[in-house]
C-alpha positions as a printed Julia matrix, in Angstrom:
90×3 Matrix{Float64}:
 114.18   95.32  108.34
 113.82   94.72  112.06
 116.88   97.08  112.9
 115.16   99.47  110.55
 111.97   99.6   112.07
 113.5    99.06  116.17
 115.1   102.57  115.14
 112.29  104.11  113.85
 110.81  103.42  116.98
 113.47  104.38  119.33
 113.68  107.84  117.1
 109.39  107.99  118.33
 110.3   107.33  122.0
 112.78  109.83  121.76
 110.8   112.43  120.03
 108.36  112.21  122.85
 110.31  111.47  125.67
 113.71  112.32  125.78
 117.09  110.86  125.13
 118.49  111.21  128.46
 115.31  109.35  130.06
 115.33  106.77  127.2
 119.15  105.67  128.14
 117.68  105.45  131.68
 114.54  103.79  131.7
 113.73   99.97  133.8
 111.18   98.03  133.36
 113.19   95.17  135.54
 113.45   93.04  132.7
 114.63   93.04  129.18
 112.03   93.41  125.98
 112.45   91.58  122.62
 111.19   94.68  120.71
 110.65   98.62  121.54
 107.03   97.69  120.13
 106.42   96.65  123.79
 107.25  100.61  125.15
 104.73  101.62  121.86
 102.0    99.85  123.45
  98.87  101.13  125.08
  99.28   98.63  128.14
 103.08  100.16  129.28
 102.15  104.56  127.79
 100.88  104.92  131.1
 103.88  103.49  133.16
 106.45  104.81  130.65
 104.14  108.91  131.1
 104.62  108.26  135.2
 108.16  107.34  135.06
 108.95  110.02  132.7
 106.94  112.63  135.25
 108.68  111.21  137.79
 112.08  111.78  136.25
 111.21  115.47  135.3
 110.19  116.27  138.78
 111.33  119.59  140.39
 110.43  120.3   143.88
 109.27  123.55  145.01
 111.26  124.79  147.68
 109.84  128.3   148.18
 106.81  126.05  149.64
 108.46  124.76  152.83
 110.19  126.84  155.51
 113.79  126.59  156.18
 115.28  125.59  159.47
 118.77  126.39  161.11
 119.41  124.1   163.9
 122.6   125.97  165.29
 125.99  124.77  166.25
 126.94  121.16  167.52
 126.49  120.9   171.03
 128.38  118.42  173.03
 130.73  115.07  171.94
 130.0   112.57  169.82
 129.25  109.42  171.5
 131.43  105.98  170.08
 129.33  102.84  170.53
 131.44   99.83  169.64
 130.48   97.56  167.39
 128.26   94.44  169.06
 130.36   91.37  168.15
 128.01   89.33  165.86
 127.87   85.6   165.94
 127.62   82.97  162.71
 124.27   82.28  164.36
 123.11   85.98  165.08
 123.82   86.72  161.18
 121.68   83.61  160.59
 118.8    84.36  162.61
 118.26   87.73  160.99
């Protein structure tokens, strides 16, 4: 029965969100039931991160920029030798 009723759920979810942002969506920590994503207290976090995942930017909006051709060499700093204490201290 609990299998039966986790899918039914999942089957919701993915009626109303979809399938690709089901596989994909992190809470940071693992639920015991789907009942949890059904709840009023995470609808609002689960609509933002699904908003967020449909997001399209609008590029007509902004100009475009050409900055031209390389000028010059690149310049080779070497690496600063970094000491068991330096790596410590960060």
């Amino acid at each position: 029965m609990f299998f039966l009723r986790e899918m039914k759920l999942l089957n919701n979810l993915c009626e109303r969100y979809s399938q690709d942002f089901m596989a994909i969506v992190d809470f940071g920590r693992k639920f015991d039931s789907l009942t949890y994503l059904t709840s009023s207290k995470l609808k609002e976090p689960l609509d933002q991160k699904f908003r967020a995942f449909n997001f399209k930017v609008d590029l007509s909006k902004y100009q475009t920029y050409d900055v031209g051709d390389k000028v010059g060499k690149d310049v080779t700093i070497p690496p600063k030798r970094k000491t068991i204490k330096d790596f410590l201290d960060e």
